[in-house]
N, C-alpha and C positions, 0 to 999 in steps of 0.2 A: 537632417539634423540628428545627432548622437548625441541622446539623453548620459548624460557620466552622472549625476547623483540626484535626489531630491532632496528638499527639506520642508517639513510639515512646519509654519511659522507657527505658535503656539504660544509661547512665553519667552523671556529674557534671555534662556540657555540657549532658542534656538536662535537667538540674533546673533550672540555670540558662535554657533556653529555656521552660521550665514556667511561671516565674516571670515570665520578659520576657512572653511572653504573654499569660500571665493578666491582668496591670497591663494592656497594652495594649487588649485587646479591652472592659477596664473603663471603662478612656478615652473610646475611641471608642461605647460605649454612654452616655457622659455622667454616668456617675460619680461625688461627690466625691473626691481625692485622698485622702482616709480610706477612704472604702470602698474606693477602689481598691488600696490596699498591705492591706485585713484581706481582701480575696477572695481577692489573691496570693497574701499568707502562710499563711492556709490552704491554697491549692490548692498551694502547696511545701512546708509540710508533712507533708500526705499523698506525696506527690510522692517525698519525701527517701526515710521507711521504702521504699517501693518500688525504688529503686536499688539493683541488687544482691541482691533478695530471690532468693529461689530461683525462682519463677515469672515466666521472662525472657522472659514477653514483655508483661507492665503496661505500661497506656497512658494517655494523657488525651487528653478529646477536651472540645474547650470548642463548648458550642452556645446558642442559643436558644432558648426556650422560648415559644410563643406560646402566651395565656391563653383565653378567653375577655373581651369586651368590651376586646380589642384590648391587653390587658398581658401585657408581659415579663414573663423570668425570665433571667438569666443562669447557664448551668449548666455545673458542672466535670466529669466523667463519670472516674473513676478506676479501669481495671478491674484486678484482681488476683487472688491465688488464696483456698481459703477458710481459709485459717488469718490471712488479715490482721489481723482483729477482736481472737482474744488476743492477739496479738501487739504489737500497736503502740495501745491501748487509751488510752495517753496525749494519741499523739501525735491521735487520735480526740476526746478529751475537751477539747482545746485549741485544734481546729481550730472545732468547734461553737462557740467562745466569742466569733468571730471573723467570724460568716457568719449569714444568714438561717435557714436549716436545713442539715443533714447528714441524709441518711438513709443504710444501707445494705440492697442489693437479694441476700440470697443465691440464686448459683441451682445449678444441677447440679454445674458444676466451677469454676465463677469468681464472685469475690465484685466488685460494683460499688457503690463507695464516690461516692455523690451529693450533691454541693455546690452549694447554691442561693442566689440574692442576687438580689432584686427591683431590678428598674429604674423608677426613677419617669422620668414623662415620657416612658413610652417609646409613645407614639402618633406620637412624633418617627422612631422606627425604624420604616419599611419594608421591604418585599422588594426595593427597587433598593438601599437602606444596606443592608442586611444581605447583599447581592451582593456590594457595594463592599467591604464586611468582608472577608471571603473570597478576595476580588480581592489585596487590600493584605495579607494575610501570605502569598497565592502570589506577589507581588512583593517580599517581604520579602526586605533585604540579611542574608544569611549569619554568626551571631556570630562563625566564625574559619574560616581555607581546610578545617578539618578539616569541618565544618558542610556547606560546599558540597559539596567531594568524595564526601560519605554520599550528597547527593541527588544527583551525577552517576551513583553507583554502583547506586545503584536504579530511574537511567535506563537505564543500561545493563544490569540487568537484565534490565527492561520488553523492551527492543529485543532480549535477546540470547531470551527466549520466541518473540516474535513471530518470528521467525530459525528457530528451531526448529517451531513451528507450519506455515511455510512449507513448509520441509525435509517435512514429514511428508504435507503436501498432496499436494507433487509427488512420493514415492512412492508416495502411495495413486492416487493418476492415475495411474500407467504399470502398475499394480499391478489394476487395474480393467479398463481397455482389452485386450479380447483380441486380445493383438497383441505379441511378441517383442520389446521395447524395447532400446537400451543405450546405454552411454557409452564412449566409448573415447578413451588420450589423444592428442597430437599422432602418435604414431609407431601409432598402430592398437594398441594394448595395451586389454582389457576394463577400464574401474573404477569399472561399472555395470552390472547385466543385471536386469532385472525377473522376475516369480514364473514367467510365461510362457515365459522363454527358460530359465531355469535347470530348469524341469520337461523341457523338450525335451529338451534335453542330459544329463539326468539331474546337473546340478550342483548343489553341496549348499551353498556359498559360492563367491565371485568374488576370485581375490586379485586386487588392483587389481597391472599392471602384470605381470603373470604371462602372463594368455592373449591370443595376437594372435586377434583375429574372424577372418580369412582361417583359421583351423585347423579352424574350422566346420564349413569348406565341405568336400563330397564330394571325395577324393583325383584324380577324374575333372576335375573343374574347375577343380583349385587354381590351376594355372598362367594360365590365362586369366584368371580374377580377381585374380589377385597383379599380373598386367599392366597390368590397367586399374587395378587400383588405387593403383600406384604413379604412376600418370598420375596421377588425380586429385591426389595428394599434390604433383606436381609443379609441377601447376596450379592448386593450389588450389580446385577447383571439387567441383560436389556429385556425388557418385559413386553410380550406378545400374549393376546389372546384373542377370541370372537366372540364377541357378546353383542345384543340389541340395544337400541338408542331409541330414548323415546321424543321425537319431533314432536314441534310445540304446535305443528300443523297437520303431520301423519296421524291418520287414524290409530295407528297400531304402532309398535315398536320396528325401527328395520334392522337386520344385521349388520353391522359393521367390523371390520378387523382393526384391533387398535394395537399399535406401537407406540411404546416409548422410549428411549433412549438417555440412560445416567451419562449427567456432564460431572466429572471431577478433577478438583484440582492439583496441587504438584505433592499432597501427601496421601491421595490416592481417594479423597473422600467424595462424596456425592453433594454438589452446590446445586444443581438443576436437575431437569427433565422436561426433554423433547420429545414431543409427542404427536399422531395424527391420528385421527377416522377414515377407513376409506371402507366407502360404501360396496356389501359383497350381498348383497340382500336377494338380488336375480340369482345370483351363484348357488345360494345355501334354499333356495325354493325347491329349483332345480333336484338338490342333492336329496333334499328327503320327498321330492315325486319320484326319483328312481329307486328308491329302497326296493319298494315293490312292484314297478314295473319292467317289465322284460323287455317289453317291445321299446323303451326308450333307450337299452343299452350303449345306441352309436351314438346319442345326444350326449353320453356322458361321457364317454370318450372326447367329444369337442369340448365338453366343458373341462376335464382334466387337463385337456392342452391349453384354452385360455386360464384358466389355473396358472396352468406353466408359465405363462405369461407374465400373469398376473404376481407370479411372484417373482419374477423378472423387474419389472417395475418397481416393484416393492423394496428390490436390492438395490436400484438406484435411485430412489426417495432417500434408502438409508446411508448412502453413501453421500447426496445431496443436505442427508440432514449431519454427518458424520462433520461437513466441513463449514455447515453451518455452527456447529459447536465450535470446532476450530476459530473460527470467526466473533466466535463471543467470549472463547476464552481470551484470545489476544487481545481482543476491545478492554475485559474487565482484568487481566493479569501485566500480559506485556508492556502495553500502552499506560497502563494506568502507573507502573513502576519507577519508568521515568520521570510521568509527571508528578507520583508523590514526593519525589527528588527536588523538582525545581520546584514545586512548593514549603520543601521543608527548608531548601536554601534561601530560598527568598525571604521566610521569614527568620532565617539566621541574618541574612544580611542585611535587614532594618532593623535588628539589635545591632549590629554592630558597624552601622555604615559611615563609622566616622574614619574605623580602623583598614586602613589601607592597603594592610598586608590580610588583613582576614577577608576584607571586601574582593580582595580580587579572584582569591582562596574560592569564595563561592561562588563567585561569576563563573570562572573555570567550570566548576562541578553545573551550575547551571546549563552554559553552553553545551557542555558533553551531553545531558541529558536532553537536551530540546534536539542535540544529532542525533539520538539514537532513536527519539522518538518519529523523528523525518524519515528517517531507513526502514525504521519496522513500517509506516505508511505506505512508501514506497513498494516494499516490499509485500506487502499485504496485496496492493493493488496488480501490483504483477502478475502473481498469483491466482486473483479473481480473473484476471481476465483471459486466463486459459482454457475456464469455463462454456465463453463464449461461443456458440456453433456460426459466427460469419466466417471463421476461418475454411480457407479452400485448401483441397491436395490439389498439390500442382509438383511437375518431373522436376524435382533435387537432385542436382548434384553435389554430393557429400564431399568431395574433394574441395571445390568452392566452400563450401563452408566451412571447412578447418582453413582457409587457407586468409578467409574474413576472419574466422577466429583468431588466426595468428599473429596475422597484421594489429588487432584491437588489443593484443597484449604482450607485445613486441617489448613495451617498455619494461614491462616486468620480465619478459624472459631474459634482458638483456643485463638487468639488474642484476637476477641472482646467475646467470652464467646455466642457464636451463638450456637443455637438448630436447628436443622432441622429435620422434623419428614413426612415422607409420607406412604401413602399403599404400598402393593406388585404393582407395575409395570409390563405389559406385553409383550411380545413377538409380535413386528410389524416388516414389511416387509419396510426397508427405508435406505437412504445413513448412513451408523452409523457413519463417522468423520463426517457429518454435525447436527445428533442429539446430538452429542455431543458439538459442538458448541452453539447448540440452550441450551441443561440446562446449559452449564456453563457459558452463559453471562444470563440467568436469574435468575441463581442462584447467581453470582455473584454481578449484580443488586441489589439483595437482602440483600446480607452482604455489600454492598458501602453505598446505601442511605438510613441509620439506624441513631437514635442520642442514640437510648438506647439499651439494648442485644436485637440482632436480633433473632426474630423466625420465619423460614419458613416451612409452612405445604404445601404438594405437594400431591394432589389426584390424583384419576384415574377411572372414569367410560366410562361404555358403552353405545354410545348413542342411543335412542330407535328409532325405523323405522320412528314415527312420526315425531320425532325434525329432522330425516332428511331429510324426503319429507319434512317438512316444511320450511326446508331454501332452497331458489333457487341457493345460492353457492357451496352446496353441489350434488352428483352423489345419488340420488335412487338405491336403492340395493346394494350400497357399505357400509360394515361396517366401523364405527370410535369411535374411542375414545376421551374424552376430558381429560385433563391435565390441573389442576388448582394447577401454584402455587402462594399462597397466606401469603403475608410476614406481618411486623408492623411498615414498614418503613417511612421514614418523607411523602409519596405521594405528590402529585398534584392535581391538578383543572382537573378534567372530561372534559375540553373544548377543551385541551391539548393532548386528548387522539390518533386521529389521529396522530397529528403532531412528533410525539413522536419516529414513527416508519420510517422519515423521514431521508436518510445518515444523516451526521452531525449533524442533528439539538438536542440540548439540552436545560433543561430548569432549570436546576441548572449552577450555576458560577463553571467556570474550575480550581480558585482558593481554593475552598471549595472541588468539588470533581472530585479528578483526572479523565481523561479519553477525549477518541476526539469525541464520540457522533455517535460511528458507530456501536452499541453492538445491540440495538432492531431492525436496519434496516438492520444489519446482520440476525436476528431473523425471523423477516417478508421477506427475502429471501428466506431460511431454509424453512419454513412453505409452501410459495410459488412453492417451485421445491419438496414438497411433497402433490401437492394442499389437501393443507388443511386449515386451515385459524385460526388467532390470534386476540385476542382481548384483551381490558387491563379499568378496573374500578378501580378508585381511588378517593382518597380523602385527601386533605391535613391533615398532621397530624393523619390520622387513614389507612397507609398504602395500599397496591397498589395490585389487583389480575389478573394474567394472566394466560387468559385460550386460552387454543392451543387443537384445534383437529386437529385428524389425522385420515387417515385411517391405518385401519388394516394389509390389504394388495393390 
């Protein structure tokens, strides 16, 4: 059975949409215009009793039937509750007079009222028509702006779950990690603290805006952190120090090292602060017993390597909290842009929902914005899940996957008259759906921001032992390759070249060229969880080249 549309019975429009549908999808199965007003009329029939019945949530769902030796069935599917049968018995007896069969299906708590009407010649209908089906009433124009607005609002649904889904992610992350998280707002005030810090402290809720984090800190310290803290706020910059915490259970104050981290928004100012404790109490005991012992000297030797360590960790907390900001700016900036959009339209458009040329005016501007909010989702999620450590290296061949790449965008190379020409490619040891991510959004890069026939050349050498002892980002004795692909596209200013590889950020108009500005900081992810590292020179007007090494294995 192939579902082609549904309809939620509700009120009088949807009897009316019951109807247009039914006729239509009879049409487009090839129908005669008799059969196709005695399948409507029956399937609104039944339709009608159900309006208003007590069981509010009746539905129709018009499908396909596929038979044996390749014949149709055109079927009405009408679900309801089970008292339908006495009740509307007539409207049952009149609908059968009018259709191939009627049967109905009772089951536990819903009764399904089934309408069937054979399709002759239906060896004519396929699974590409019967897609097209499907296609053509999710492109279907709207009976009236009230019609549209139902399906924005159960877009907006949709978006406002996945919103909440997010929301709940990112506290089961901070809520996981054993490790003192918080939020706090511009002026240092708490209005976030995870399971972690709140046990410390023995706090049982967080009024947002109530507690300054400096109150934390051991009355021994306060001053000195209040110091540098108001520095950082002064300067905007990421503020670290070590000071004692006084536990609402510890006898005594323990050391801990606190970071915070300034969130700001697109005029450079300071909205938040991300912050953690993490406990160095054994560390700093440690440091002032060696002051004056000798004979401890090799102890602190180990301890300046777990130090090492330790600050190791520390650079990937702040790199995990760098994208956790990234992730709350897009929740409260990007995402929320959109939808102040199709809220400001919605309500332009019940002022004026009589006017037909302003009504449609806003649906427009609606739609666009409930798509853009779909992609930056999409997009986000992508993203997130590069994260993930189930991904395996396993032996890639690189050639295969320019060659998947190129087949997947075949139809746009063929569009704009693109050439793409590279060496033989080698066999590396890497996640292969995320190298394949990484050419298909540079390759793709490369056929978007073109104004004339695009050509991109894509090399591949090996790099010599020199150039790799000689970069300090790179591992000694591990082999790599580099990856130049080099296009003739509009480029950019050199200055740009960082910022480029930043989520969201872009440096063309979204009007000129599609897209949400997450394809190179997907790139520099990829590159990232292969450490190997990416770079990109360009120039306005004389195209853009990006070289990506790798290692081998």
């Amino acid at each position: 059975m192939i579902e082609i549309v549904k309809i939620n019975l509700e009120n009088e429009m949807d009897l009316i949409l019951s109807h247009k549908r039914s006729m239509k999808l009879a049409e487009l199965c090839g129908l005669s215009v008799l059969v196709q007003t005695s399948f409507a009329t029956a399937v609104s029939e039944i339709s009608r009793c159900l309006i208003g019945d007590e069981f509010n949530r009746s539905s129709l769902t018009l499908s396909i039937h596929v038979l044996p030796n390749n014949r149709k069935e055109l079927v009405a599917v009408l679900q309801t509750n089970d008292t339908f049968e006495r009740k509307h018995s007539e409207a049952i007896k009149y609908a059968q007079r009018l259709i191939d069969t009627l049967k109905i299906d009772r089951q536990k708590d819903t009764t399904e009222v089934i309408l069937t009407q054979k399709i002759n010649f239906s060896g004519l209908i396929n699974d590409t028509r019967m897609q097209s089906f499907i296609n053509y009433f999710k492109r279907e124009l709207p009976l009236s702006p009230y019609d549209e607005l139902r399906k924005k609002n159960i877009q907006l649904l949709e978006v406002s779950e996945k919103l909440k889904d997010s929301e709940v992610q990112y506290k089961m992350l901070t809520e996981t990690l054993p490790l003192m998280m918080f939020t706090a707002n511009g002026g240092g005030y708490l209005t976030y603290a995870n399971k972690w810090l709140k046990d410390y402290f023995g706090m049982l809720e967080i009024q947002s805006g109530k507690t300054e984090w400096t109150s934390l800190v051991n009355s021994s310290d306060t001053k000195q952190v209040r110091d540098e803290w108001e520095k950082a706020q002064t300067n905007q910059t990421h503020f670290r120090a070590q000071a004692k915490l006084k536990s609402k259970t510890a006898e005594s104050a323990l050391w801990h090292l606190i970071s915070l981290v300034p969130v700001k928004n697109d005029l450079n100012q300071i909205t938040s602060w991300t912050g953690f404790f993490v406990d160095i109490h054994a560390q700093k005991v440690v440091e002032e017993t060696l002051k004056n012992n000798v004979e401890l000297k090799s102890i602190q030797k180990q301890l300046l390597n777990y130090q090492g360590k330790l600050e190791e960790k520390v650079h990937e907390l702040n790199k995990s909290n760098h994208d956790l900001e990234q992730f709350a700016y897009i929740a409260s900036h990007d995402l929320q842009e959109p939808l102040r959009k199709i809220q400001s339209f919605t309500e332009l458009l019940e002022l004026n929902i009589t006017d037909k040329e302003r009504s449609k005016k806003y649906l427009d501007k609606i739609d666009s914005a409930a798509s853009r909010m779909s992609g930056l989702i999409k997009d986000v999620l992508n993203y997130s899940r590069l994260s993930q450590s189930a991904n395996t290296f396993v032996e890639t061949n690189l050639q295969n996957v320019l060659e998947h790449v190129k087949t997947d965008v075949e139809l746009i190379i063929e569009e704009k008259g693109a050439i793409i020409k590279s060496t033989p490619l080698p066999v590396i040891n890497g996640i292969e759906q995320q190298l394949y991510q990484l050419f298909y959004n540079l390759i793709n890069n490369a056929l978007k921001f073109s104004t004339e026939k695009p050509l991109l050349t894509i090399s591949c050498r090996n790099l010599t032992d020199d150039e790799v002892t000689g970069n300090t980002e790179l591992s000694s004795g591990q082999a790599y390759i580099e990856l130049v692909f080099k296009d003739n596209g509009i480029g950019f200013d050199q200055k740009h070249a960082k910022q480029i590889f930043t989520i969201f950020k872009r440096l063309n108009s979204k009007d000129k060229y599609e897209g949400t500005g997450i394809g190179l900081a997907l790139c520099k992810k990829i590159v990232d969880n292969h450490h190997g590292l990416i770079t990109v020179t360009s120039e306005p007007g004389a195209g853009t080249a990006f070289n990506v090494i790798l290692p081998v294995a």
